[in-house]
C-alpha positions as CSV (number, residue, x, y, z in Angstrom):
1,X,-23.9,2.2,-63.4
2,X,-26.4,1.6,-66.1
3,X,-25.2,1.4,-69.3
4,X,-26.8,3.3,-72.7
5,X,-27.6,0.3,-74.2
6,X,-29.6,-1.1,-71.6
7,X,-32.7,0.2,-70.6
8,X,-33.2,1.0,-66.7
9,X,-36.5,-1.2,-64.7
10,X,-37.0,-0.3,-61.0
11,X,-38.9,-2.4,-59.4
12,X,-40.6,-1.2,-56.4
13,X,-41.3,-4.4,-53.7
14,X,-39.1,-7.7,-52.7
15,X,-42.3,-10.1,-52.5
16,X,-43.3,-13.1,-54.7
17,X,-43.8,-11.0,-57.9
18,X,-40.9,-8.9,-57.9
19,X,-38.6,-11.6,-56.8
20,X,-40.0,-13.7,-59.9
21,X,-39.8,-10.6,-62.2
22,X,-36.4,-9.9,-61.5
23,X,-35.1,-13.6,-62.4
24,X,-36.8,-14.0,-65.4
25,X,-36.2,-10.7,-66.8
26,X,-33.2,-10.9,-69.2
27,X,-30.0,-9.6,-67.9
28,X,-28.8,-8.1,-71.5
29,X,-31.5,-5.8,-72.5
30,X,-32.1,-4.8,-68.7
31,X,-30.5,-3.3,-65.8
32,X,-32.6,-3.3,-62.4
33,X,-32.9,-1.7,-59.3
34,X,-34.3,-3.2,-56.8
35,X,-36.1,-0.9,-53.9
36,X,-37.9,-2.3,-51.1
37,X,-38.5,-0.9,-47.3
38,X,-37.2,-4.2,-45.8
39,X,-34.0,-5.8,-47.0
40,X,-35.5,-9.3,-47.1
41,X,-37.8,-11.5,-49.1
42,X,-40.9,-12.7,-46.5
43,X,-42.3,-16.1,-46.9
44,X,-46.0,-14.9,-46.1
45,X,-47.6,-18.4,-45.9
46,X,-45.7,-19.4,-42.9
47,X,-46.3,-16.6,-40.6
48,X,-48.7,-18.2,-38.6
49,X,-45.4,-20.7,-38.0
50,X,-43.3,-17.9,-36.8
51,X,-46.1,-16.9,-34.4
52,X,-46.8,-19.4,-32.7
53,X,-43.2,-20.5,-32.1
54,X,-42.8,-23.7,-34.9
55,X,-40.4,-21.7,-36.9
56,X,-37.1,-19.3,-36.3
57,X,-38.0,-16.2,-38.6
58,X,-34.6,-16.8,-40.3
59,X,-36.2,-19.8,-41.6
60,X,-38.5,-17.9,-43.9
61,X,-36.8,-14.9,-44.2
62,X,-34.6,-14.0,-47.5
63,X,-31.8,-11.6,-47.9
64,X,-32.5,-9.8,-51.0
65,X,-28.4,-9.4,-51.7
66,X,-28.1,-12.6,-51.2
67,X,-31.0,-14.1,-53.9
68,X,-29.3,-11.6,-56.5
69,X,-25.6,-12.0,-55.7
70,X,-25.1,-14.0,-59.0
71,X,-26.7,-11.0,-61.0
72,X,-24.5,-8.0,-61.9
73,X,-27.5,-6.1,-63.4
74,X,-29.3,-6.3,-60.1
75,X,-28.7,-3.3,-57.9
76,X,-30.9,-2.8,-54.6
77,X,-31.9,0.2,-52.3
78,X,-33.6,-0.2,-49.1
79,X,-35.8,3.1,-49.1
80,X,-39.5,3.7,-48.8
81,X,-41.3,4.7,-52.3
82,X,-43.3,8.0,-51.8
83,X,-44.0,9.5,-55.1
84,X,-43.9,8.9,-58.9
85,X,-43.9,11.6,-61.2
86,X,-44.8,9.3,-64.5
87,X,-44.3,12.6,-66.6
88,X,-40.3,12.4,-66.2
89,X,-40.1,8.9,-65.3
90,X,-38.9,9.5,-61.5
91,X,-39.5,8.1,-58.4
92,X,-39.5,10.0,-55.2
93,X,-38.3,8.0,-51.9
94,X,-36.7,8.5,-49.2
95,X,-33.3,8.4,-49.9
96,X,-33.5,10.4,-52.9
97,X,-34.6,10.4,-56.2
98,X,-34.1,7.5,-59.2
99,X,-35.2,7.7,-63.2
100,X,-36.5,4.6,-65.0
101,X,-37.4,3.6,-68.6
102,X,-40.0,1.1,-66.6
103,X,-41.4,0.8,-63.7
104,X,-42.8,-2.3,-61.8
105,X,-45.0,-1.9,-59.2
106,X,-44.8,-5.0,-56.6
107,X,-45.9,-3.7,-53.0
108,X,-48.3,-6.2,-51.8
109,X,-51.2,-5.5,-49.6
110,X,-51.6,-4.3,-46.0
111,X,-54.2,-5.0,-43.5
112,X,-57.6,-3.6,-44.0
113,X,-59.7,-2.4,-40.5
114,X,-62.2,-1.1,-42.5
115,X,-61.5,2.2,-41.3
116,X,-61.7,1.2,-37.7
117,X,-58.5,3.4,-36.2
118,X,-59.6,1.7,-32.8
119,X,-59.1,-1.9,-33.8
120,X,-56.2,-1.0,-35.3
121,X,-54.3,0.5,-32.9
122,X,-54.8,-2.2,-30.0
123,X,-55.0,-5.6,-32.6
124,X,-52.0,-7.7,-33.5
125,X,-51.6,-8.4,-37.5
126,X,-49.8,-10.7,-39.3
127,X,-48.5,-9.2,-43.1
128,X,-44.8,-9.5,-42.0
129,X,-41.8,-11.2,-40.2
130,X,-41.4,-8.3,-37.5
131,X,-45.8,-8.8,-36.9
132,X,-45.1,-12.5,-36.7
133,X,-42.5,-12.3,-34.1
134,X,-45.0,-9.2,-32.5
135,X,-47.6,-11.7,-31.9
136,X,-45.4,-15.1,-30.7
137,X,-43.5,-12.2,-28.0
138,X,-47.3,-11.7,-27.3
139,X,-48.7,-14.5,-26.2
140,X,-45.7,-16.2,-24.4
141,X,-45.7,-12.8,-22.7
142,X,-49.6,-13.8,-21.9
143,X,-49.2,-16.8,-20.3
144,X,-46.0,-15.7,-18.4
145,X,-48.5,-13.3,-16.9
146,X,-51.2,-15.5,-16.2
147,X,-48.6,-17.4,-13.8
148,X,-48.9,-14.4,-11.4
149,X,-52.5,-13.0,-12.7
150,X,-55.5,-12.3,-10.1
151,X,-58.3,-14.2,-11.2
152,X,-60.3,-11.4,-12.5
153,X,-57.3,-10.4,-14.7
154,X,-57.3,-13.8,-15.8
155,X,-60.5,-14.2,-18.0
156,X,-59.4,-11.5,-20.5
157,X,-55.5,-13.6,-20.8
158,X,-57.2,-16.8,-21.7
159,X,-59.2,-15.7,-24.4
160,X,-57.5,-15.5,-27.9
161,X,-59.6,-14.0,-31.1
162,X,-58.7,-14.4,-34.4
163,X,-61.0,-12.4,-36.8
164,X,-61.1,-13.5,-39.9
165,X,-61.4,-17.2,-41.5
166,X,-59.6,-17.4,-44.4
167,X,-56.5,-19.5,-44.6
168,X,-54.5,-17.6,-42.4
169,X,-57.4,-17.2,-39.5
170,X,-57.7,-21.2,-39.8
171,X,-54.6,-22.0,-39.6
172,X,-53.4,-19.6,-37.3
173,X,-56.0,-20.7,-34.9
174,X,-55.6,-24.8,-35.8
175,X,-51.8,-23.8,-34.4
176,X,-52.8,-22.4,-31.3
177,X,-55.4,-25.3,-30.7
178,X,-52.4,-28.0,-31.4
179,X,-49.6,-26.1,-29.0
180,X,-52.3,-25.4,-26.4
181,X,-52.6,-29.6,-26.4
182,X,-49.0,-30.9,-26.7
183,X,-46.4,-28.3,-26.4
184,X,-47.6,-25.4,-23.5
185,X,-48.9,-27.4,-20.7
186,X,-45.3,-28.8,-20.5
187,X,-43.9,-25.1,-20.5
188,X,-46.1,-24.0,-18.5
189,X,-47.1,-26.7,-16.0
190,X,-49.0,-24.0,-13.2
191,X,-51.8,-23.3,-15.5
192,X,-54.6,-25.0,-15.9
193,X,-55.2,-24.8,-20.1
194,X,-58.3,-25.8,-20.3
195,X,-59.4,-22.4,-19.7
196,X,-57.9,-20.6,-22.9
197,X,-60.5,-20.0,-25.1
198,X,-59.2,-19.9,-29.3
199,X,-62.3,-18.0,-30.9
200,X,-62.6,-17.5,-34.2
201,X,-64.7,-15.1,-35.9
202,X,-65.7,-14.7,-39.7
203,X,-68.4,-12.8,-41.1
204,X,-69.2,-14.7,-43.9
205,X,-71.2,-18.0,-43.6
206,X,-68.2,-20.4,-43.4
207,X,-65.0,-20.8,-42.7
208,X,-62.2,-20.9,-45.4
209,X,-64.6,-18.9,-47.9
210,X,-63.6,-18.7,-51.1
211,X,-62.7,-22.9,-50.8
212,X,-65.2,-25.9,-51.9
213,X,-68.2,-27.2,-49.5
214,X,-65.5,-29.8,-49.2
215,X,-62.7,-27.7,-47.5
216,X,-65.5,-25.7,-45.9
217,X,-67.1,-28.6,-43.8
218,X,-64.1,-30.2,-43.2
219,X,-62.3,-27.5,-41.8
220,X,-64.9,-26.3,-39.9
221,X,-65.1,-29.8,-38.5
222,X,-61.5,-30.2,-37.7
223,X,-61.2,-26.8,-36.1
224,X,-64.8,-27.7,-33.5
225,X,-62.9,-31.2,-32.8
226,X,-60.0,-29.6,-31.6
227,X,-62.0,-27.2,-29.5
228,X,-61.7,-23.7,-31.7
229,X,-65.0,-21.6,-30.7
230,X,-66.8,-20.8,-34.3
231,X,-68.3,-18.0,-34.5
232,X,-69.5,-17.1,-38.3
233,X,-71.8,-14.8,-39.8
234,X,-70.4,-12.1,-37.2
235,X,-68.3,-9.1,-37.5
236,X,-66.3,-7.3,-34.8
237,X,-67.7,-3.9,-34.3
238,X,-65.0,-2.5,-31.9
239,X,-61.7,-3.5,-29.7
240,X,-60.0,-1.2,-27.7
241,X,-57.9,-3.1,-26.0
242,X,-59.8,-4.7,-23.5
243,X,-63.2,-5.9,-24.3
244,X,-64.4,-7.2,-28.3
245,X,-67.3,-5.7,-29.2
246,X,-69.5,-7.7,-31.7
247,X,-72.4,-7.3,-34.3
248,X,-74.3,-10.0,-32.6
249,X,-74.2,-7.4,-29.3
250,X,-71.8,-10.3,-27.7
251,X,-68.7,-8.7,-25.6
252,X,-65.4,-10.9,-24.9
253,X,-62.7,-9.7,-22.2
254,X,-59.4,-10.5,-24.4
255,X,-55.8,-9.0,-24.5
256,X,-55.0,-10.8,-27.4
257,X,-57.1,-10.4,-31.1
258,X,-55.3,-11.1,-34.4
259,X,-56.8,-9.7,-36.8
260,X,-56.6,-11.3,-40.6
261,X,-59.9,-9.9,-42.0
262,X,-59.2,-8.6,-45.0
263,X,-56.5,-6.9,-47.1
264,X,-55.7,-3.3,-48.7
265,X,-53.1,-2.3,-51.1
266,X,-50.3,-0.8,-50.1
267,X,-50.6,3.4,-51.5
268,X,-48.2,5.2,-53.4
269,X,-48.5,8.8,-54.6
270,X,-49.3,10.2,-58.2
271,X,-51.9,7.7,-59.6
272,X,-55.4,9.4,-60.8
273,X,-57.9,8.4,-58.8
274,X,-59.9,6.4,-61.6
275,X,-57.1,3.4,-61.8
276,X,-57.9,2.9,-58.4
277,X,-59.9,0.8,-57.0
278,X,-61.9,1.0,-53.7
279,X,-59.5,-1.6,-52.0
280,X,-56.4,0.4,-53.5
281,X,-55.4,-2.2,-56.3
282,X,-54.0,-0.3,-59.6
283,X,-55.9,-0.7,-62.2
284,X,-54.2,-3.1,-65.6
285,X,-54.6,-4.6,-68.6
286,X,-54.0,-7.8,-69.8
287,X,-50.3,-7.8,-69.8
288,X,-50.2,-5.4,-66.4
289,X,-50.0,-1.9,-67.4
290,X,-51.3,0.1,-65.3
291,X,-53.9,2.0,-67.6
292,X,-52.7,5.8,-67.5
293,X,-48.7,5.0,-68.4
294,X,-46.7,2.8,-71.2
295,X,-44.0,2.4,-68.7
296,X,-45.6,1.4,-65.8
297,X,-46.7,-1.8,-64.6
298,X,-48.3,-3.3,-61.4
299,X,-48.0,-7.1,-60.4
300,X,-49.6,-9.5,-57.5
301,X,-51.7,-8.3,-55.0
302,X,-51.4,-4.6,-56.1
303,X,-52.7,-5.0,-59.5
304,X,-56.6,-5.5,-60.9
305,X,-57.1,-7.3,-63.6
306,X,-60.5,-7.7,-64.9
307,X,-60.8,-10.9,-67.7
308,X,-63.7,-12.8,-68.8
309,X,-62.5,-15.5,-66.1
310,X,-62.0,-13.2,-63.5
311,X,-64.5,-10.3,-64.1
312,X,-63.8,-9.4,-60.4
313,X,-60.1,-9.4,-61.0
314,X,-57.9,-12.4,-59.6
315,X,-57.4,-13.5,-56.2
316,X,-54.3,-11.8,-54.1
317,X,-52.4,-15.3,-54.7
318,X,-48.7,-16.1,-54.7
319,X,-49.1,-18.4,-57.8
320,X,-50.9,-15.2,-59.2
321,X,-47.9,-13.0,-58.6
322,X,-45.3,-15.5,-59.9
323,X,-47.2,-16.2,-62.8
324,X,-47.8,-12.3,-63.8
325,X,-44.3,-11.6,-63.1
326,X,-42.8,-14.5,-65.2
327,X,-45.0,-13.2,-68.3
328,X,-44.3,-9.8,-67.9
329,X,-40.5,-10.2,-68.5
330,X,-41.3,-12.1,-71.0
331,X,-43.5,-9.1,-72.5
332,X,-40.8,-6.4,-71.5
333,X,-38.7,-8.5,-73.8
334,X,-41.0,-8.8,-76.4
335,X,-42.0,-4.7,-76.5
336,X,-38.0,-4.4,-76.9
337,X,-37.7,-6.6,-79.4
338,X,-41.0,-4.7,-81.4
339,X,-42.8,-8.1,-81.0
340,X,-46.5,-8.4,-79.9
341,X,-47.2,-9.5,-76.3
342,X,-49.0,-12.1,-74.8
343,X,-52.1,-11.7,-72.6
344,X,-52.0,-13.3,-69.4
345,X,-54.3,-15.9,-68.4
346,X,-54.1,-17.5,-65.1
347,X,-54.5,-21.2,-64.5
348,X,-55.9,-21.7,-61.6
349,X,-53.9,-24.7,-59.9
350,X,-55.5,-24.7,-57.0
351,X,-55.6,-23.9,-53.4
352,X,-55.0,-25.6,-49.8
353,X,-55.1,-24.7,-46.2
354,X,-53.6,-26.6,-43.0
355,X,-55.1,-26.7,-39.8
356,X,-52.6,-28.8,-37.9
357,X,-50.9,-31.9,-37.9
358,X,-52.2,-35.0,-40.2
359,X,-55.2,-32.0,-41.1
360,X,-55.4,-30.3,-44.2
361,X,-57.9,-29.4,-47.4
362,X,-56.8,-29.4,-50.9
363,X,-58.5,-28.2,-53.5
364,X,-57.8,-28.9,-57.5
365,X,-59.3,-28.0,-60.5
366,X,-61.1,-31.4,-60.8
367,X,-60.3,-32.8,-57.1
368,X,-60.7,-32.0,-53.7
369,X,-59.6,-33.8,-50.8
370,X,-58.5,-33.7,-47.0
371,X,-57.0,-35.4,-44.2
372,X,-53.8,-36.9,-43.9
373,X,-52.7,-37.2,-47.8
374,X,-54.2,-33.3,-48.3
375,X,-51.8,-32.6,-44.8
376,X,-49.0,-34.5,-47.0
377,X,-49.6,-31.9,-49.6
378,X,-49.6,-29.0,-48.2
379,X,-45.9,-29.7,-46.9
380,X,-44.6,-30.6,-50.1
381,X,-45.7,-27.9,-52.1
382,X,-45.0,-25.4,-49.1
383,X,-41.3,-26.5,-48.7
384,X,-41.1,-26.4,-52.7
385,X,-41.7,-22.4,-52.6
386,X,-38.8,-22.1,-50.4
387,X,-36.1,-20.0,-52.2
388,X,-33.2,-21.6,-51.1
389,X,-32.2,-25.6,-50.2
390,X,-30.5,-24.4,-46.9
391,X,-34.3,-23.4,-45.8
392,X,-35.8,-26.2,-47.5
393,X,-33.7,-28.8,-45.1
394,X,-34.0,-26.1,-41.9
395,X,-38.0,-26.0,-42.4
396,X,-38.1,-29.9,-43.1
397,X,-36.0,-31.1,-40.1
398,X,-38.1,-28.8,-37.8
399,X,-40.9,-29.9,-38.6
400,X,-40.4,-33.4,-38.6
401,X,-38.7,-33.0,-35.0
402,X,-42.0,-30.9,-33.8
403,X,-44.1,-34.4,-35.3
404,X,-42.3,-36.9,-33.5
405,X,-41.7,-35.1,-30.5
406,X,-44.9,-33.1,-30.2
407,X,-42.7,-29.9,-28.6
408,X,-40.8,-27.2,-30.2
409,X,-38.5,-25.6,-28.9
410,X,-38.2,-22.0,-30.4
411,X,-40.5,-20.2,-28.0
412,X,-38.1,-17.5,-27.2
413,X,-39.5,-13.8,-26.0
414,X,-37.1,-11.6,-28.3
415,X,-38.3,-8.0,-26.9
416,X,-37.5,-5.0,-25.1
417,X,-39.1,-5.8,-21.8
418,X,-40.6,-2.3,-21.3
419,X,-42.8,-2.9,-24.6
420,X,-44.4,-5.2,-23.5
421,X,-48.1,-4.8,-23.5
422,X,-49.3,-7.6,-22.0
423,X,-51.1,-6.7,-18.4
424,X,-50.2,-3.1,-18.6
C-alpha cells in the first residue's frame, strides 16, 4: 500500500517514456502504479523484424514485472484507462477505480486512416507485437496459398503494398525485397518469385521524408536496386480488400497492404477539447503539463510541445520520449522539493533507417552517411536500446546467423486456422 509520506504517481502506458519515467523517478518520495493494456514493454523499431520472420516476438518483447521486480514502489495493473476525472484526481478503467497525487500520461500513438473505416478494416498495421505476428501469419499464409492458387487468384497474392514511406514503410519493404531473394525461394521452391510485386507508396515527394537529400536518394536508390516498385507523390484513396484504389486513378489486385501512413494518439476521456490537438496529442508546456491540470502530465508521442526549436512540436521519437521522461522525474522531484524546474530541450541526435543487409542511412547533426558503416550503425545503436542483455545476445546471435547463412528460420504460422484471411 502507499504510504502517507509518499505521494501516489500512476502512470498510464508501458512504452519508451513511461518505462524511462518510472526508473528515474526516485523511489523515496514516490510510490507508482503502473497501468498498461498489455503486460509487456514493445520494442517498436523492430516490428518490421517480427513480421517478416527475422525475429521471435519474445525477442523484443518485455515483461513489465519483470523490468520492475527490483522496485518495491512499483506496483502494476493490466487494465484499459477510460476516464479521468482531474477534479478528484481519479482514473476510471476497467478494473475499477485508482486516486493519484500525479498523473503521467504515456499511451503512444495508434494508426491514423484518415478516417477511412474501409482501409481500416481490410489493411494490416504494424503499432504492436500481436500486428507484427498478424502480418508474418499473413504472408506465409499467402504464399502457402499461392502453391494451390488458380492463376487468376494469383495476381492479387503476389502483390504486397506498403503505404507509407517513412522508416518503417522502407524498411519493412527493404525486408520483404531481401527474403523474397535469399530466404523464400528455398521454402517455397514451386513458386516462381519473380512475380511478387513489393510496392511502395508515399504521398509525399520522397521516400524517408523527414531525412536529408542524403538518406532520401540513397534509400530510394537502394530500395529500386533491389526491385521495390516506387510509387511517390500518391495517396491510396480506398482498399476493401481486394483491389487498391489510388489518387493517380491506378487500381492494384492485392490481398496483402500494410499500412504505416501516419499516426494518431491514442484517446482518453475528460480532456477539454482546446488541449487537443487535431492528431489527438495533449497539449504541454515546457516541462510536460498538460495545460488545464498541475498534476497531470503527458510524455512521448502523446504530448505537444510547442518551443522556439520545434514550433510544430517534436517528432513522435523514442529518444524524444526517453529524454522527456528522464527530465520529468527529475522535475517531479524538484516541485517536491519546492525547487524550480527545468525546461526541456531536446537534442536532436539524430536519426537512421535500414533497408537491408550492408544498407542503411544515418543522419547526424553535422554528418550524414550510408552504406555499409551507416548498416554498422544502425545495429549497434539498435541492440543498445534493448532492455535487457539476455535480448541483447538473442537479437545479436540471430542476426549474425541470418548474415552468414542468408536463411532464418523462425517463419512459423502461429494462428487459429479458421482466421485465416488469406484466399477467403
Amino acid at each position: 500500500m502507499n504510504t502517507t509520506s509518499k505521494k501516489k504517481v500512476i502512470v498510464v502506458g508501458g512504452g519508451f517514456a513511461g518505462i524511462q519515467f518510472i526508473k528515474a523517478l526516485n523511489e523515496k518520495l514516490f510510490d507508482v502504479v503502473l497501468i498498461d493494456k498489455i503486460n509487456h514493454h514493445q520494442f517498436q523499431p523492430l516490428f518490421y523484424q517480427v513480421a517478416t520472420s527475422q525475429l521471435e516476438p519474445s525477442s523484443i518483447s518485455f515483461p513489465l514485472r519483470n523490468i520492475f521486480k527490483k522496485k518495491t514502489n512499483v506496483q502494476i495493473r493490466l487494465a484499459t484507462v477510460l476516464s479521468i476525472d482531474k477534479t478528484q484526481k481519479i482514473i476510471t478503467t476497467n478494473i475499477g477505480e485508482f486516486d493519484y497525487d500525479y498523473l503521467v500520461i504515456a499511451i503512444g500513438c495508434i494508426t491514423n486512416f484518415f478516417g477511412n473505416e474501409t482501409i481500416k478494416q481490410n489493411s494490416l498495421t504494424l503499432k504492436s507485437t500481436y500486428d507484427a505476428i498478424t502480418i508474418r501469419n499473413h504472408i506465409l499464409q499467402t504464399f502457402e496459398t499461392i502453391i494451390s492458387a488458380s492463376e487468376e487468384e494469383k495476381e492479387s497474392l503476389f502483390n504486397f503494398v506498403i503505404v507509407g514511406a517513412g522508416p518503417t514503410g522502407v524498411e519493412m519493404a527493404g525486408a520483404f525485397a531481401e527474403i523474397k531473394k535469399e530466404v523464400l525461394p528455398k521454402d517455397y521452391r514451386g513458386i516462381d518469385f519473380s512475380r511478387l510485386n513489393i510496392m511502395l507508396i508515399e504521398g509525399t515527394k520522397n521516400t524517408l521524408n523527414s531525412m536529408s537529400s542524403k538518406a532520401q536518394i540513397a534509400s530510394r536508390n537502394y530500395l529500386q536496386n533491389m526491385e521495390v516498385k516506387i510509387y511517390t507523390e500518391t495517396f491510396v484513396k480506398n482498399y476493401d480488400g481486394n483491389v487498391l484504389t489510388l489518387s493517380t486513378g491506378e487500381t492494384i489486385k492485392t490481398k496483402t497492404v500494410i499500412w504505416a501512413a501516419g499516426v494518431t494518439g491514442n484517446k482518453i476521456e475528460g480532456f477539454n477539447p482546446e488541449i487537443i490537438t487535431p492528431s489527438n496529442r495533449l497539449k504541454v508546456n515546457r516541462i510536460n503539463k498538460v495545460f488545464e491540470s498541475d498534476t497531470i502530465f503527458a510524455l512521448g508521442d502523446i504530448a505537444y510541445m510547442e518551443t522556439p526549436q520545434y514550433p510544430k512540436a517534436h517528432p513522435q521519437l523514442a529518444n524524444v520520449a526517453i529524454n522527456q521522461a528522464k527530465l520529468l522525474a527529475k522535475n517531479l522531484y524538484r516541485i517536491e522539493k519546492n525547487k524550480p524546474t527545468t525546461n526541456f530541450e531536446y537534442k536532436d541526435l539524430g536519426s537512421m533507417a535500414t533497408i537491408g543487409r550492408n544498407k542503411a542511412v544515418v543522419d547526424l547533426p553535422f554528418l550524414h552517411f550510408s552504406g555499409y558503416f551507416a548498416w554498422l550503425t544502425w545495429i549497434f545503436v539498435h541492440l543498445m536500446l534493448i532492455l535487457s542483455v539476455k535480448n541483447k545476445l538473442i537479437i545479436f546471435i540471430n542476426w549474425a546467423w541470418a548474415y552468414i547463412t542468408k536463411d532464418t528460420s523462425l517463419a512459423l504460422i502461429l494462428s487459429q486456422q479458421n482466421k485465416t484471411k488469406v484466399g477467403n
